[in-house]
Structure formats: C-alpha cells, structure tokens
N, C-alpha and C positions, 0 to 999 in steps of 0.2 A: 159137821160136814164141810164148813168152809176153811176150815184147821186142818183137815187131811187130805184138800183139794190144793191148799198153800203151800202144805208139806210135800206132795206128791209132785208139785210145778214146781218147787223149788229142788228137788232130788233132782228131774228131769234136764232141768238148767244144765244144775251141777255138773252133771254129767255129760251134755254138749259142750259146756267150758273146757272141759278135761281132754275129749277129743279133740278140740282145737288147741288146747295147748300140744297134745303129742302130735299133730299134724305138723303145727310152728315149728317144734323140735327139730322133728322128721326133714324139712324143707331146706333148716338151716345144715346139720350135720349132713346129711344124703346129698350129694349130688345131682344123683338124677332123680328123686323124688323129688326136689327143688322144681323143676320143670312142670312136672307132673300136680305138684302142689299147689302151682298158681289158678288151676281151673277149681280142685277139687275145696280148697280151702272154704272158699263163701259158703260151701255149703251148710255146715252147722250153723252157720249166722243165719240164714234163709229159713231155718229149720224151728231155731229159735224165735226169728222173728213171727214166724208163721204161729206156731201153738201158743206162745206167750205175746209181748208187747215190745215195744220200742225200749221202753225204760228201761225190762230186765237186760234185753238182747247189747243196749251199752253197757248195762251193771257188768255181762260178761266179758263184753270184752275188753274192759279197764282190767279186770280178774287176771283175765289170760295176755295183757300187756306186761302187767307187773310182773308176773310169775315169769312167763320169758323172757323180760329183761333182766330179773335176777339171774336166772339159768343160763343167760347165753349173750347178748349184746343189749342194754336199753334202747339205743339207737334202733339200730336194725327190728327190734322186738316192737318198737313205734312204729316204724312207718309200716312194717308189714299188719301190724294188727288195725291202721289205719285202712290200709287201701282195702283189704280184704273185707274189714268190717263193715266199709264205705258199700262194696259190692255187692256186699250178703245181705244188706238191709234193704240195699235198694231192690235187688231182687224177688226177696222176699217180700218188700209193700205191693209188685205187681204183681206175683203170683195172689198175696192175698187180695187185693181188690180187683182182679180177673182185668188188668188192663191189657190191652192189646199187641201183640208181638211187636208192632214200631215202635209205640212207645217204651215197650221193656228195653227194647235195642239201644234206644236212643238215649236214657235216662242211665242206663250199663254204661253206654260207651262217655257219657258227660263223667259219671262216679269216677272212670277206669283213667281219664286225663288228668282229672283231680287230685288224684291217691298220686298220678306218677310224674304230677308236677313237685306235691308236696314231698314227696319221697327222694327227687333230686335236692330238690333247695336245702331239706336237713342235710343229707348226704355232705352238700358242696360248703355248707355255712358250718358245722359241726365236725365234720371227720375234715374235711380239705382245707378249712378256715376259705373260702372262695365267694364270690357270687353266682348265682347259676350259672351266668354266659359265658365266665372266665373257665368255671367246672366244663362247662358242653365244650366250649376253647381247645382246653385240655384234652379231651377226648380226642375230638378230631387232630390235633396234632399228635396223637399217642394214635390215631387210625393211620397218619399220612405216613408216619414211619416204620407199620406192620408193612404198608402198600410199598413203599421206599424197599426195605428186607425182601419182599415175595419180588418181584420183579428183577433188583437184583441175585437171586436165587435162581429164578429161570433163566435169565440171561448164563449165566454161566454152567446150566446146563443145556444150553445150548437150541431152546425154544426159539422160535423166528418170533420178530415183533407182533406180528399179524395175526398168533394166534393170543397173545399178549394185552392186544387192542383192549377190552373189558377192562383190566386191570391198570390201564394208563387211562382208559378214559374217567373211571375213579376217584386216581389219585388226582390227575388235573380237576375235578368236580371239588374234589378235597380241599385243594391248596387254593381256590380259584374262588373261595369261601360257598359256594353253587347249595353241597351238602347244608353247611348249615342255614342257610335259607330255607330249604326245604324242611326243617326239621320238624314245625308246626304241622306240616303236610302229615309226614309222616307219625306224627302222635294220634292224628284225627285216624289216619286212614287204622293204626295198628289196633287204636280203640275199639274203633270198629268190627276185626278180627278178633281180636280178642275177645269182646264182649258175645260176639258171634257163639263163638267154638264153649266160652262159661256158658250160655246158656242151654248150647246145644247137650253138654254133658252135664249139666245141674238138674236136667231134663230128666234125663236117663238113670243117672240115679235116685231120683225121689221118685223115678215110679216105681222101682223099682222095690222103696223102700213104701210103699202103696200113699204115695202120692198122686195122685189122678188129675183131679182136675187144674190142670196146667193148659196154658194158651198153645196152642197148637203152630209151630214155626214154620215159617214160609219158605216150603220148597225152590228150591235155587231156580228154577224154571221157572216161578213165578214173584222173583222176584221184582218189583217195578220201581226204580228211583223217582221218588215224586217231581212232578215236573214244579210245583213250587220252593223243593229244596234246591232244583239244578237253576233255579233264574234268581235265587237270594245269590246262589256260589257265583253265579255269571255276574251278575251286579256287583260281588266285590272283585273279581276280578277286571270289571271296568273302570274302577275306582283304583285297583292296585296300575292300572295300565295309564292313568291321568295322574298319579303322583308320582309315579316313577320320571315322568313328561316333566314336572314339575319340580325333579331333583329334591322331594321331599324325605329326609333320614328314614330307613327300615323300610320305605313303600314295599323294597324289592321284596319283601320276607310276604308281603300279602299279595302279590304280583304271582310271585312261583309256587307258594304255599296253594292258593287258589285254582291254580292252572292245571299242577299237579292232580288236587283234589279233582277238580271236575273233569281228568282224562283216565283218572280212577273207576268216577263214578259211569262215564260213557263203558269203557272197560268190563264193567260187572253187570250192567244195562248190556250190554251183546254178549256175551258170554249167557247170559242168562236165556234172552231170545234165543240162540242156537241152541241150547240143551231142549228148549223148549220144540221147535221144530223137530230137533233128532229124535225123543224123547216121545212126540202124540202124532207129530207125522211122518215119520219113515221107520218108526215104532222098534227104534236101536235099542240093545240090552245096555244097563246103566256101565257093564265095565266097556262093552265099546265105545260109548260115550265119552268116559274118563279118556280111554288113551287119543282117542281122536282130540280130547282138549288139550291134553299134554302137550302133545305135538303141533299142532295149531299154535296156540297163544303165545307157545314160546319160539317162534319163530317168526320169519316176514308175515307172515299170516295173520299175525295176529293182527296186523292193523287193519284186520276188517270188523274186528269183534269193536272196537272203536271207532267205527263208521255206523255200525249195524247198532250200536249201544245210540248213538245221535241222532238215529234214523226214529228209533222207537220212542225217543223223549217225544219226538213232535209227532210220531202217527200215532203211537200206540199198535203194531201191530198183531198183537195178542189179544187185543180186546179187552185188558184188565182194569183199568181206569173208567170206572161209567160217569166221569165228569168231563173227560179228555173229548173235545170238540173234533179234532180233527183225526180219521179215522181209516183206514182204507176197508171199500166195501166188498 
C-alpha cells in the first residue's frame, strides 16, 4: 500500500514539474504570456507543496531548473525558477497552515523583493559583468535618453511645453538622481501589488480546481493599514530626516524611500475609507464606484484620499480595529 501511495505522489509530482516546465517555456518564448505568467506560474509550486512536502516541491524545481536551462537560458531559467519557486512555496505553507490573509500578504510581498533582488544582482554580475548600482545606473541612463528622444519628438511636433510638464518633470527626477532614491520605495510598494493580484488569482484558480478552504481576502473597503506598521515607517522616516541633518552617505535613500512609502500607505488607507462610505452608505453599484475612483485619484482630488487615509490612521473611522483607542462616536 505504501509503494502505490509513493508511486502514485511521485506520478503526481511528475507531472506538476512538467506543467511548470511548459509554463517556463511558455513565459520565455510568448510574449504576452510572459506577463501573464508571472501570476499564474507559483501555482504548481503551491499545488505541490500543498499535497506533498517541502523536500519534493525543491526536488521539483531543481528538475525543472535544469531541464529549462538546457532548453533555453541557464541564467534566466535560474532566477525565474527561483523567484517563482520562492512564491509558490511560500504560498503554499500559508494556505497549508490556514495563516491569515496579512501574514500571507506580508511573507508574498518579503519572497516577491527577495526573488527580484536576486534576479537583478545575477542579471548585472553574469550577463552585464556590473554591480547592481552600476546595472540600476544603467538603466536610469538608458530611461533619461528614452525621456531625452520622446520630448524631443514632441517638441518638433509641435506640442506646447505645458502639456509636456509630466515628461520633464521625469526626466529632471531622472537626471536629478530623485528616481533612484526612490527605488527601495518602489520595490516595497510593487511587492506589495504584486503579491496582492498572485494571490488574488492563485485564489481563483485553485478553487476552481476544488481547492476550498483558502483564507478569505480583505475586501478593499476594509482594508486598514495597521496603525503599528505606519509608526515603525514614521520612525524611520525621523531617523532618515536627522541623517540626512547630519550629511550622513545614502541617508537620502531612507529619507524618500520612507516618505514615499508612508504617502502610499495614507493613499490606500483613504481610497479604501471612501469605497467604504460609497459602498454601505450611499449604497453605489461597484462599477459607479470604479469610475468615481478613476477620476478622483487621478486628479487634484486625490489629495483628499491622502488626508482621509491620515485621518483614519488615528480615528479609525470605520470602526475596524477593536484595539484603536481613539474612535469617533
């Protein structure tokens, strides 16, 4: 019995490996399943880890490293079976042990930095012969002279500067080193999207494939930035705002990275209160909703959703936090 139960988990393996090898395939050759890949991919790893163990779910994806490094790049066939495998496992230990949508989020969005730290560094140290900084360097000088090209392109068809303004304030953020400062910001914050939208559709298809009992994800209306994450982010941003005072090397990078972060998280904290009001109290259909946010956030407007997001750190006024002291009655 335990020879045809070994036999029958090791077929099943088999055969998860296989799919993620033609997914890998699929990711690199297609182009726009490439896009499409980066959510769908952890899934066999989640799937794997789920009905087998940790030990097989790497057995597999050493299997299906190898095999798509033969078939297509070792490099590239590395980091991507890293990041993804990195994703699907993690995933998969919270679905198996029924941890909690933050911490799934949270422990997503730490794997999702990991994978796409590691993923640069091979990238800049192997294909560019670089260090990262000098690789991300690169980049943004190969961004300033797309911005450099598109503005000279408009200018000579004859665009006014004014409507231009975006694309100069840009390039000046570019050249002005501002971008790369920001960069850390932007890793945390895309993580966090990212890991979002993997979970949201890793969701949907394993129920599909009768997965059931999965943690239940926190509707955008109720979503609440814990008021102990926004005062750890405010703390280093008071520390990035005394070394900077201090003319200490790189303060600036935790200065802006920080500030960033925390006008993000104000950002998604009111965005969230107002679907919530539009949503239980003035009882709007979700696609009015949608275009009322469209238009809103992306305009002067939006700086109330970043009022309204600071407002609720300290009242709570949704009433979701039953440890939050202060309260309106």
């Amino acid at each position: 019995m335990s020879n045809k139960y070994n036999t029958k988990s090791l077929v099943e393996a088999g055969l998860l490996t296989a799919i993620l090898i033609i997914l890998i395939l699929l990711s690199f050759y297609i182009p726009i399943f490439s896009v499409a890949g980066k959510f769908i991919l952890p899934i066999p790893v989640v799937i794997l880890y789920m009905r087998h163990n940790l030990k097989n779910t790497i057995i597999s994806l050493v299997v299906t490293g190898i095999i798509t490094g033969i078939m297509y790049n070792p490099i590239y066939s590395l980091t991507s079976t890293i990041m993804f495998g990195l994703i699907g496992i993690v995933l998969g230990y919270s679905i198996k042990n029924k941890k909690s949508f933050g911490f799934t989020l949270s422990i997503l969005s730490l794997a999702f930095i990991l994978g796409t730290l590691l993923d640069f560094t091979v990238y800049a140290k192997l294909i560019n012969n670089t260090s990262l900084s000098e690789f991300i360097n690169q980049f943004i000088n190969q961004l300033i002279e797309v911005f450099d090209e598109t503005i000279t392109m408009y200018k000579n068809l004859g665009m006014p500067e004014q409507q231009l303004k975006p694309i100069l304030d840009s390039l000046e953020a570019a050249k002005s080193g501002l971008l790369l400062k920001m960069m850390p910001a932007f890793l945390i914050i895309s993580a966090v999207l990212f890991s979002y939208l993997t979970f949201i559709i890793s969701k949907s298809i394993l129920k599909k494939l009768r997965y059931n009992d999965i943690m239940e994800i926190t509707p955008i209306s109720k979503i609440q930035i814990s008021i102990k994450v926004a005062t750890i982010v405010a703390i280093f941003l008071l520390i990035g705002v005394i070394l900077v005072r201090q003319n200490i090397k790189h303060s600036d990078y935790i200065l802006i990275s920080t500030q960033l972060i925390l006008q993000y998280m104000f950002l998604i904290e009111g965005i969230s209160v107002a679907i919530f009001y539009l949503k239980n109290k003035f009882n709007m259909s979700k696609g009015l909703i949608i275009v009322i946010m469209i238009f809103t956030i992306f305009s002067k407007l939006g700086m109330i959703y970043f009022v309204l997001g600071f407002m609720d750190l300290i009242v709570d006024f949704r009433k979701l936090d039953p440890n939050r002291r202060m309260r309106i009655k």
